[in-house]
C-alpha positions as CSV (number, residue, x, y, z in Angstrom):
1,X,7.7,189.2,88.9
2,X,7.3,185.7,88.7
3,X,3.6,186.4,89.3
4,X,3.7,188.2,86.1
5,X,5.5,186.0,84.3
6,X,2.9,182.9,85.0
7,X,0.0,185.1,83.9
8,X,1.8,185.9,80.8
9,X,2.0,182.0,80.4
10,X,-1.6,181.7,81.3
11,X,-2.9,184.3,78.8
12,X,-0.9,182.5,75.9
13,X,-2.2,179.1,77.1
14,X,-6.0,181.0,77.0
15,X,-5.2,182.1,73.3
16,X,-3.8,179.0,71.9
17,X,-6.9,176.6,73.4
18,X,-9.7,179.9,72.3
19,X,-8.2,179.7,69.0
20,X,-8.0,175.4,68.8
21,X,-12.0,176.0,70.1
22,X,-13.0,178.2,67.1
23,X,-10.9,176.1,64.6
24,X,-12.7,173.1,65.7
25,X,-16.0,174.7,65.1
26,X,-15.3,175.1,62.0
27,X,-13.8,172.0,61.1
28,X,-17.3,170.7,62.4
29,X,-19.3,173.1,60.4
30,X,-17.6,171.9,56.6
31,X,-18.1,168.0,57.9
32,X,-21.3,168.0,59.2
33,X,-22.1,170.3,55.6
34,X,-20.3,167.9,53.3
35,X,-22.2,165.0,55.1
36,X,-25.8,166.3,54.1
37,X,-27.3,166.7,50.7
38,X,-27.2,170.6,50.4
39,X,-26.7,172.5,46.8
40,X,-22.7,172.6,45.8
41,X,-23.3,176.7,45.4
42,X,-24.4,176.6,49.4
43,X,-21.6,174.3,50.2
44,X,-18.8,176.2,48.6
45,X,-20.7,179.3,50.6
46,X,-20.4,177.7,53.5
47,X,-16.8,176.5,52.9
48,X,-15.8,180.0,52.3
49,X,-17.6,181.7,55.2
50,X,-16.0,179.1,57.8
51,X,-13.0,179.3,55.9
52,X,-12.7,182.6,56.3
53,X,-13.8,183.2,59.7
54,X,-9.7,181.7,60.4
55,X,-7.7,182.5,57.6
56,X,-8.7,186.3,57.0
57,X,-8.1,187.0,53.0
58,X,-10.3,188.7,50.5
59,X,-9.4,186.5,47.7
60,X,-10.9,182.7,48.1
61,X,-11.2,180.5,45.7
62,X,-12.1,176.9,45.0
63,X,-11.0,175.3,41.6
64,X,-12.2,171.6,40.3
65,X,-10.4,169.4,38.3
66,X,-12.1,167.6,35.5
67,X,-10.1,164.2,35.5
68,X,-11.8,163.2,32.5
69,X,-11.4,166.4,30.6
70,X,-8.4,167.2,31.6
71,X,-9.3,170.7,32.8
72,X,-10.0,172.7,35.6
73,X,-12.5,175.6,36.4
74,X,-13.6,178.0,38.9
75,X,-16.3,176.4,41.0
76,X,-16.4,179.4,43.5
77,X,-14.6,182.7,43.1
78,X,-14.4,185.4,45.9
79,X,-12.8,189.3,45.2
80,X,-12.9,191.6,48.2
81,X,-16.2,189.6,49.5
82,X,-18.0,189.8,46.0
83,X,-18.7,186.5,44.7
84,X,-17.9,186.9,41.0
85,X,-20.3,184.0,39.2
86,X,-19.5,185.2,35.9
87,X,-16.6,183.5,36.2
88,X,-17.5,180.4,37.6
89,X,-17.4,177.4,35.3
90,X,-15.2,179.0,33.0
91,X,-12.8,176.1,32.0
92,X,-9.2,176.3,31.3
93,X,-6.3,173.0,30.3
94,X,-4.4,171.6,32.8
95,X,-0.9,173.0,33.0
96,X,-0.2,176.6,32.8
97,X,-1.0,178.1,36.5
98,X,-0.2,177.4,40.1
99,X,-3.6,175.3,40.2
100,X,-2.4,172.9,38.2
101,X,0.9,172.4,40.2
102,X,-1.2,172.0,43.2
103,X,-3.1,169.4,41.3
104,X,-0.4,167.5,39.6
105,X,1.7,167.6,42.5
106,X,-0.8,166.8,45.2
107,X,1.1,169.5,47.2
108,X,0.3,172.5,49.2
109,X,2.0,176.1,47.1
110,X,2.6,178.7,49.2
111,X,4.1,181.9,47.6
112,X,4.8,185.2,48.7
113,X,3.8,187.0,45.8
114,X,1.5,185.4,43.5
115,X,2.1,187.7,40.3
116,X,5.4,187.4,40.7
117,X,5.2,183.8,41.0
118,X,3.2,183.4,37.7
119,X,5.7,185.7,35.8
120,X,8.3,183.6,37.0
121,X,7.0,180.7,35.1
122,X,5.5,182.5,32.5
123,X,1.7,181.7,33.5
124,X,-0.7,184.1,32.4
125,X,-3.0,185.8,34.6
126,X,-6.6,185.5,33.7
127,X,-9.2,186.5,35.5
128,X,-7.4,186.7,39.8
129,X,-6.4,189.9,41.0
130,X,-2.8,190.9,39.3
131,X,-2.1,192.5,42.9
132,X,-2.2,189.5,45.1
133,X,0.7,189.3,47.0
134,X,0.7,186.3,49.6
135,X,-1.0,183.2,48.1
136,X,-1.9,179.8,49.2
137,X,-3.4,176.7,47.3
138,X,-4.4,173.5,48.6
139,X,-5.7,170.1,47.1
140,X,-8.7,169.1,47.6
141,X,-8.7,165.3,48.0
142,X,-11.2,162.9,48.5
143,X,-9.7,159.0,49.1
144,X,-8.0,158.4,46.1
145,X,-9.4,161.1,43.6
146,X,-8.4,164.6,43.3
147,X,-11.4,167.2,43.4
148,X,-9.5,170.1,42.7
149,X,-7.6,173.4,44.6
150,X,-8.7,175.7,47.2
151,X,-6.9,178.7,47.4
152,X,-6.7,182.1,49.1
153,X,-4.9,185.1,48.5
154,X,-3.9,188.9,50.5
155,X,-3.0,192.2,49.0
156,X,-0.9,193.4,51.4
157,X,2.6,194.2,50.4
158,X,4.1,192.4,53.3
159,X,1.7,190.0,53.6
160,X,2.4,186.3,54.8
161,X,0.6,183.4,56.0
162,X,1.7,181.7,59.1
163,X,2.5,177.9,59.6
164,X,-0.3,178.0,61.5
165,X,-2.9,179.1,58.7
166,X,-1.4,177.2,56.1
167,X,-2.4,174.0,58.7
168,X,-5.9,174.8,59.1
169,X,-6.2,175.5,55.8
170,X,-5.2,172.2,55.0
171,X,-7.0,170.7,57.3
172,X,-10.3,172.6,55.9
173,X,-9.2,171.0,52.5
C-alpha cells in the first residue's frame, strides 16, 4: 500500500514538472518572438498558438488601447479557430465593456459567464460570441504603458478556468 501511495505521489510530481516544462516553452517562445522584428499580424499568431497550446479555449482575443484616442480595438480576434480580420481594427470608446475595466483597472477579470456579465452592467455585445460562458481578460503591460487586453473565452455551460490558467495566462500577458 504504501508502495502505491508513493507512486501516486511520484506520478503527480511527473505531471506538475511536465506541465511547468511545456509552460516554460512557451513563455520562451512569446519572448524570444517579442524580442525580434517580426510583423504584429505573425506575432499576435504566434501569441495565440502558444497561448493556446495551455489554456485550451476557442475564443482568443487581443484588444489595444489607443491612449491617445482614447479607444480600443481588436488587434486579433479568434472564433472556434477562425481568425475573423474583418473585425480587426474596428475601434470602439473606452468604457462600455469588460475590456475597458481590464484596462482602467489594470486588473485581471475573470467571470463565469461573460453575457451574463455584460447584461449585468448593461454593456452591449458587439461583435464576441453572445454564448461565451467562462471568460478571462488580462492587461497587457509594457513598463509603465498599457498596450491593451488579452482575453479568452469557453462555451461550455460549466466551464471554469483554474487558478492555474488564469496564472499562465498572466504570465503570457
Amino acid at each position: 500500500e504504501a508502495t502505491a501511495h508513493y507512486m501516486g505521489m511520484l506520478a503527480t510530481v511527473i505531471n506538475s514538472l511536465e506541465r511547468s516544462i511545456s509552460e516554460l516553452e512557451v513563455l520562451s517562445q512569446v519572448s524570444q518572438a517579442v524580442n525580434f522584428t517580426i510583423e504584429i499580424s505573425d506575432l499576435l499568431e504566434l501569441i495565440s498558438a502558444q497561448t493556446l497550446k495551455l489554456v485550451d479555449a476557442p475564443y482568443f482575443y487581443i484588444v489595444l488601447y489607443d491612449e491617445v484616442g482614447s479607444y480600443l480595438y481588436y488587434a486579433f480576434f479568434l472564433e472556434n479557430d477562425e481568425r475573423r480580420t474583418t473585425i480587426e481594427n474596428r475601434k470602439w470608446e473606452l468604457g462600455n465593456d469588460l475590456y475597458s475595466e481590464v484596462v482602467q483597472t489594470l486588473q485581471r477579470k475573470v467571470v463565469d459567464d461573460y453575457a451574463a456579465a455584460m447584461s449585468n452592467n448593461n454593456y452591449p455585445i458587439v461583435h464576441e460570441n453572445p454564448y461565451i460562458k467562462a471568460w478571462m481578460a488580462v492587461p497587457l503591460i509594457a513598463g509603465a504603458r498599457t498596450l491593451g487586453v488579452m482575453a479568452i473565452g469557453q462555451a461550455e455551460p460549466d466551464s471554469r478556468f483554474s487558478q492555474d490558467q488564469v496564472k499562465i495566462f498572466g504570465d503570457i500577458s
